[in-house]
C-alpha positions in Angstrom: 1.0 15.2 3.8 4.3 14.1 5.1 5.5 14.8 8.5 7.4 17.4 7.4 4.4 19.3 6.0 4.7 18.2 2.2 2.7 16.2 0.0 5.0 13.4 -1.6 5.8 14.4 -5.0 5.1 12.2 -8.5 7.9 10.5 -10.2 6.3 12.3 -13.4 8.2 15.5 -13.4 9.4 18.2 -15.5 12.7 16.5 -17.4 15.0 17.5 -19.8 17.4 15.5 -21.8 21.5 15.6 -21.0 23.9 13.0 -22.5 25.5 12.7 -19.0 28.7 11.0 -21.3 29.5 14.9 -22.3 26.8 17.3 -21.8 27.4 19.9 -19.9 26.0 19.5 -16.3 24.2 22.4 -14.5 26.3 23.9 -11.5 25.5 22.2 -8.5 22.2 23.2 -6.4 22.9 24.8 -2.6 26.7 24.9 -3.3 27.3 26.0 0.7 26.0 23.3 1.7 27.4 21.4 4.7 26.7 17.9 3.7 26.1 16.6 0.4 24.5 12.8 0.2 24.0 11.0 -3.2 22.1 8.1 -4.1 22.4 5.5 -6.2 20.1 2.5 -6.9 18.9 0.3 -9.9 15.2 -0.3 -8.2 14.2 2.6 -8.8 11.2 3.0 -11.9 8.0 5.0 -12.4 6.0 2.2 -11.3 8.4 0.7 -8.3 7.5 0.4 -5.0 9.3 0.9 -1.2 12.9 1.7 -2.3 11.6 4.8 -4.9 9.1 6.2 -2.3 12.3 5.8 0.7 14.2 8.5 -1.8 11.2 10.6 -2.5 11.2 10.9 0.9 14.3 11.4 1.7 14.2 14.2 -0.8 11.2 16.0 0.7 13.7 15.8 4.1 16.7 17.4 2.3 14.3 20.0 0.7 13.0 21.7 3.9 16.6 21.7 5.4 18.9 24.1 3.6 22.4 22.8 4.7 21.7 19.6 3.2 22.3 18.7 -0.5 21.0 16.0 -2.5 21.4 14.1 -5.6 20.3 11.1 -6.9 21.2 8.8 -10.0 19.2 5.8 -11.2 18.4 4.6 -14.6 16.1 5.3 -17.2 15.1 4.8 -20.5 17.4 7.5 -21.7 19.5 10.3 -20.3 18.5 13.4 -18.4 18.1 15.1 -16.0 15.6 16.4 -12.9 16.0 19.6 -10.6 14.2 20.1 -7.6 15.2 22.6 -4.7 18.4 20.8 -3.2 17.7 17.6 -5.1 18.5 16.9 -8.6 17.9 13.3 -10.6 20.4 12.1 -13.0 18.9 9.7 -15.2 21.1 7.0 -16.9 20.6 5.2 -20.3 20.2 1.5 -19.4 18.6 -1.9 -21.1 15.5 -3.7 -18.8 16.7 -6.0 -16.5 15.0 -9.4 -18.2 11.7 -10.9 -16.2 12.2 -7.9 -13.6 10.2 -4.8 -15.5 10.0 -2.3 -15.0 13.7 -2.2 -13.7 16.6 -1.0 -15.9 20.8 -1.6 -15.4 23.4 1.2 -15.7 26.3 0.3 -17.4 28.0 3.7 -17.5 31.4 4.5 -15.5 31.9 7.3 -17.4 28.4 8.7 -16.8 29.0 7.8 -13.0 32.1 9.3 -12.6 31.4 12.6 -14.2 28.2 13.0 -12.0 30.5 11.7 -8.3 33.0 14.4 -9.8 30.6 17.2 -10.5 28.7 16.9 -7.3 31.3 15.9 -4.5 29.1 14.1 -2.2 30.4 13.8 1.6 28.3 10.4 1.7 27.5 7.7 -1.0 24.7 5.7 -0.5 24.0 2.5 -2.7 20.8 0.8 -2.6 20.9 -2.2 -4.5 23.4 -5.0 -5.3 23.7 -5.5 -8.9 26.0 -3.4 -11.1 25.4 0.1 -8.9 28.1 -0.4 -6.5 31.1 -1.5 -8.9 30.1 1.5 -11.0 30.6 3.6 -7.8 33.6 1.6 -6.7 35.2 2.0 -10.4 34.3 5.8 -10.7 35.7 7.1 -7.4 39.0 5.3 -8.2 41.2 6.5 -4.8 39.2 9.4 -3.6 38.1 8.5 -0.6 34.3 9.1 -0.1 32.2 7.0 2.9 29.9 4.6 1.1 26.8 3.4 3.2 25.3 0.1 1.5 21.3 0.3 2.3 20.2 -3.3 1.9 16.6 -3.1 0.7 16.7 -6.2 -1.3 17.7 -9.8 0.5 19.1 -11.3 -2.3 20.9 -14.1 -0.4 17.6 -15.2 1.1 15.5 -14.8 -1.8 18.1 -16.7 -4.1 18.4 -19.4 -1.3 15.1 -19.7 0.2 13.3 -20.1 -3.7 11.1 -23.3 -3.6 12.3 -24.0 -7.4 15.7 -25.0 -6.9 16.2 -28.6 -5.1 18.0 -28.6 -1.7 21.8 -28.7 -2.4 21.4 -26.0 -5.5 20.0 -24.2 -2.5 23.2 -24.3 -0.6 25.3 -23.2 -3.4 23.2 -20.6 -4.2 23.1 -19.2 -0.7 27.1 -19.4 -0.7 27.8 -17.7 -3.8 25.5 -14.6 -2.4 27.1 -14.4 0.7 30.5 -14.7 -0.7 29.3 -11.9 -3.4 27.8 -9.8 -0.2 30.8 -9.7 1.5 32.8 -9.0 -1.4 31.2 -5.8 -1.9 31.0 -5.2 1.7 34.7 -4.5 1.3 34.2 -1.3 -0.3 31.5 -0.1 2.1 31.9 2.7 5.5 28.1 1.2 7.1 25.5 -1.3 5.8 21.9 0.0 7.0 19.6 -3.1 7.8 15.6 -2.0 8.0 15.1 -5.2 10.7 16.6 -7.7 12.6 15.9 -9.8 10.5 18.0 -8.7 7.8 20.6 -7.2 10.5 20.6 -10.6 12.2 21.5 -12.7 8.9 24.2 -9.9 8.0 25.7 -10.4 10.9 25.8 -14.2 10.9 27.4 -14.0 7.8 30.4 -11.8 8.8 29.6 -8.8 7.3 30.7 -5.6 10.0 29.1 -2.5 10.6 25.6 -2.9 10.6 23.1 -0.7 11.4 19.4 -1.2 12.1 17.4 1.7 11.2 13.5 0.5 9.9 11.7 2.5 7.1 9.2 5.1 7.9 5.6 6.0 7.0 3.9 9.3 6.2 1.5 9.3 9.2 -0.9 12.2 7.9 -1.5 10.7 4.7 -1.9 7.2 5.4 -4.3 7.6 8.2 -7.6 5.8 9.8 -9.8 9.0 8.8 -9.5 8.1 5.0 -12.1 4.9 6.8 -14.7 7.6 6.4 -14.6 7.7 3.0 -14.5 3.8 1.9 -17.6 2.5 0.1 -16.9 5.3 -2.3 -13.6 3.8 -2.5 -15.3 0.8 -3.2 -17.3 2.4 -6.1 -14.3 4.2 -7.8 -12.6 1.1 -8.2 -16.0 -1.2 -9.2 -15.3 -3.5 -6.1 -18.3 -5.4 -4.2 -20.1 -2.4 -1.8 -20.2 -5.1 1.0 -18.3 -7.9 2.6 -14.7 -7.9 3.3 -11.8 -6.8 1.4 -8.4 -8.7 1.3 -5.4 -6.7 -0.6 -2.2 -7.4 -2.0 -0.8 -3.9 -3.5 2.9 -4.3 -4.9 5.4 -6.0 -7.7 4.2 -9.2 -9.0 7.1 -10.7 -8.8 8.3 -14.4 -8.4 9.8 -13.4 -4.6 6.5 -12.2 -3.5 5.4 -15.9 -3.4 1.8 -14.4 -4.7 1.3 -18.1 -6.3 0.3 -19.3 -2.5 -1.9 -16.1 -2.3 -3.9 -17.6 -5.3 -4.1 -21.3 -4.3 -5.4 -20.7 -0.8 -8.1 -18.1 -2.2 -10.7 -19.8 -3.2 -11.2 -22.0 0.2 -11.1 -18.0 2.1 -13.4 -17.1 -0.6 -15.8 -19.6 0.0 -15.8 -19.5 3.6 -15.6 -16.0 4.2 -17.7 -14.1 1.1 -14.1 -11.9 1.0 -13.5 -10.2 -2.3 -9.1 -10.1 -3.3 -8.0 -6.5 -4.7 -4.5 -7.0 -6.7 -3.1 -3.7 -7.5 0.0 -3.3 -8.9 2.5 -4.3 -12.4 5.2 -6.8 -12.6 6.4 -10.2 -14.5 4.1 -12.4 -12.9 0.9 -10.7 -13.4 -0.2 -12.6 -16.2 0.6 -15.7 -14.8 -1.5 -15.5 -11.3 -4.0 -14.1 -13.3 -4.4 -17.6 -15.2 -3.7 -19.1 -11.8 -6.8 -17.7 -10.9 -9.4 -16.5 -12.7 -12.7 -15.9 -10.9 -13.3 -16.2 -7.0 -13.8 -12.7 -6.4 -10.2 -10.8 -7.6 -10.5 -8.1 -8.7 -7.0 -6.7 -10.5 -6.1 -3.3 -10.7 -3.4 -1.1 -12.1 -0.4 0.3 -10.5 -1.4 3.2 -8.6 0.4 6.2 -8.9 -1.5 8.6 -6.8 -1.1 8.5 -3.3 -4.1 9.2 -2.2 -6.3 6.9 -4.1 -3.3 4.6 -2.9 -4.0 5.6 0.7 -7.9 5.0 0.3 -7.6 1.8 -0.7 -5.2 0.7 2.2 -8.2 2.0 4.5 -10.9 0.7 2.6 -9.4 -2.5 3.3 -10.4 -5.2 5.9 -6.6 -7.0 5.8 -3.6 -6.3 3.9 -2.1 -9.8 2.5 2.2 -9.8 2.4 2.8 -13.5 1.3 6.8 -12.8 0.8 9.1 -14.5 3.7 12.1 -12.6 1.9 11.0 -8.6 3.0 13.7 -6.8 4.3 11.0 -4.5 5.9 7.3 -4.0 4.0 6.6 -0.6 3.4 3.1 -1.2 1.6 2.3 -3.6 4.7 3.1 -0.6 7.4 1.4 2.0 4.9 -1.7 -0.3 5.5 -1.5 -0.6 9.4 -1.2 3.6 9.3 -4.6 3.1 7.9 -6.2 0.8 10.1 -5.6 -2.2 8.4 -4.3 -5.1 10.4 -1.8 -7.9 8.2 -1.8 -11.2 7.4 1.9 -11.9 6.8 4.4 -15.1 5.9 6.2 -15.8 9.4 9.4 -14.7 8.0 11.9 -11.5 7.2 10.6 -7.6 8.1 6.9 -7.6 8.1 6.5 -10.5 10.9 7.9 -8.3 12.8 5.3 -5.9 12.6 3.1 -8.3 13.1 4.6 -9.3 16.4 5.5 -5.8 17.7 2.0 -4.0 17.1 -0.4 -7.6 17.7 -2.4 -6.6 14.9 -2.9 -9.2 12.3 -1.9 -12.9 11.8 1.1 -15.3 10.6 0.8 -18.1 8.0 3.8 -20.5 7.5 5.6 -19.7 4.6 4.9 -21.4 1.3 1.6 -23.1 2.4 -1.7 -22.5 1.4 -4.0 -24.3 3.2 -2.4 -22.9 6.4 -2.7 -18.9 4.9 -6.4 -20.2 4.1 -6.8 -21.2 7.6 -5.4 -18.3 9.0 -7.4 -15.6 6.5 -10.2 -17.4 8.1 -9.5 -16.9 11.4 -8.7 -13.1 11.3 -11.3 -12.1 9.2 -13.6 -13.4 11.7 -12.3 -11.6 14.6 -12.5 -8.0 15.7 -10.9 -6.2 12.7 -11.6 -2.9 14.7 -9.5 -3.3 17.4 -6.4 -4.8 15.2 -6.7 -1.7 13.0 -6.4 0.5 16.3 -3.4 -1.7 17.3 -1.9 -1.1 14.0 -2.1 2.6 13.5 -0.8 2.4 17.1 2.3 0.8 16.2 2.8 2.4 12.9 2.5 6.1 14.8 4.4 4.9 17.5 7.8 4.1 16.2 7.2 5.1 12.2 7.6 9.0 11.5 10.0 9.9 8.7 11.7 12.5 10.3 12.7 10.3 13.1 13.9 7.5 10.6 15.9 10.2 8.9 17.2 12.1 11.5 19.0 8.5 12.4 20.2 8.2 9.2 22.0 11.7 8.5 23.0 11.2 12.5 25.0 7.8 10.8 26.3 9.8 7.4 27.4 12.8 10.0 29.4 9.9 12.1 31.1 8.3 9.3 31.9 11.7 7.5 34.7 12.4 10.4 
């Protein structure tokens, strides 16, 4: 259940086609209402991760409050269209993004800009940098509407801080984002940053207006009781009924840095009798699997229901987030709501978990043999009383309805 007394709803719901180029659009839900937000993103799919379950939930917090309107457009295989009590999905026709399934682009300004003029949103908010915000830009033309850029995805850092490119490439790289960042910034009221991490870096590279406001966790659902339950948690999913558990649930994607993951497990394998749980899709599945294909991993699907998701966090003995590039880690905080302390890259959003709740460990970035080492280490010390730490934290300073009471506090501030 979420903190506002609501289980978190599928992505599978009922649908119905619209061309959104010229159907005609249903009239607008809670037409009274005093403030209308929509969303926009291109990471948003039926098997994505942080970004889609920030607007489910964000959703369930505009449903129970009936002044508030939402609306949401993202793209999809084809067009159509979702309704929910004060919510409703458009869904725009757009190609895969190449190497970065399940993901799709919108192309549409003329889909965009007959969906800003049929719901008349107060606030705009944009969550990711690719063709989203110029469609936005292009489709409100002069009206003026306060934009707020949410900056989920660290693409500066990721593109600079990539092991494959050699040094200066780096550096160009790096520059051209920035420079790309700030363009956009331009058209933007607010820029939400989920830690100081990303909030520091934003403002080192000149960008104004920035506003730290973390991500949140649904505190009933994710919870330490679901412990109880976890050797038949074990069983569901055919993993070893004893010794520990280390697990990586996410994208397999090239910025996750899941290669070092694979190279240091076999030396925690052999010194520890750990079993690794994978769960999750993405580009570079098939690839780590190759990289690695016994030592005790066990791979599993994306998992689409949230409490089998929640079990597993609980069943686990550490939660592995090998990225240096977060802007926060959702699935890493999910896991300390359970109980689960992390082992994390010391770098971007979830070191700072890390440091603020004292309940895990941190492995320098990009090398094995120290994550080995420091897999090791944890996983010989008392798990028990990092768990405790870590649903600590997560309770402590995580709720959704405090993370979005800060936000609609911001979109009421830059509406005057």
């Amino acid at each position: 259940m979420t903190a506002t007394g609501q289980a978190l709803a599928p992505v599978e719901l009922d649908r119905r086609a619209l061309d959104l180029s010229r159907g005609t659009l249903p009239p607008v839900s809670r037409p009274d209402a005093t403030l209308a937000v929509l969303d926009t993103t291109e990471w948003f799919a039926p098997t994505s991760g942080g970004i889609r379950t920030y607007l489910l939930q964000k959703e369930l917090y505009i449903t129970t409050r009936p002044w508030l309107r939402h609306a949401l457009v993202v793209p999809w295989s084809t067009d159509g269209i979702v309704e929910r009590e004060g919510a409703r999905w458009y869904e725009c026709r757009g190609p895969r993004i190449p190497r970065n399934e399940p993901y799709r682009l919108m192309f549409s300004v003329q889909r965009m800009r007959r969906v800003l003029t049929h719901e008349r949103p107060d606030v705009i908010e944009i969550g990711s940098p690719a063709l989203a915000p110029w469609l936005v830009f292009r489709a409100l033309g002069r009206r003026d509407v306060p934009i707020v850029n949410f900056f989920h995805s660290h693409f500066p850092a990721l593109l600079s801080g990539s092991r494959r490119p050699i040094p200066p490439v780096r550096e160009i790289l790096r520059d051209v984002a920035w420079s790309y960042a700030r363009r956009m910034d331009r058209h933007v009221t607010a820029t939400i940053a989920a830690s100081r991490f990303v909030a520091d870096d934003l403002e080192k590279a000149g960008i104004p207006n920035v506003v730290r406001i973390p991500l949140g966790v649904d505190l009933e659902h994710f919870s330490p009781d679901r412990r109880a339950h976890a050797a038949a948690t074990r069983a569901e999913w055919k993993l070893p009924a004893d010794g520990p558990l280390v697990t990586f649930i996410g994208r397999f994607a090239h910025e996750k840095e899941l290669d070092v993951l694979m190279d240091a497990w076999p030396a925690i394998q052999r010194r520890t009798g750990a079993s690794l749980v994978m769960a999750g899709e993405g580009p570079e599945r098939q690839a780590l699997q190759q990289r690695n294909r016994g030592g005790q991993v066990f791979w599993l699907p994306f998992i689409a229901d949230r409490a089998r998701l929640a079990d597993l966090q609980a069943a686990s003995s550490v939660y592995m987030a090998t990225s240096p590039h977060e802007t926060f880690g959702l699935s890493p905080l999910e896991a300390m709501a359970c109980g689960t302390p992390v082992l994390a890259a010391d770098g971007g959003g979830v070191r700072e978990h890390v440091l603020s709740s004292g309940a895990g460990a941190l492995f320098t970035p990009g090398d094995a043999d120290d994550l080995a080492e420091r897999a090791i280490q944890l996983l010989c010390e008392d798990l028990a009383s990092h768990g405790a730490r870590a649903r600590a934290f997560a309770a402590r300073e995580h709720s959704w309805d405090s993370v979005f009471d800060r936000i609609f506090a911001l979109y009421e501030r830059i509406q005057r």
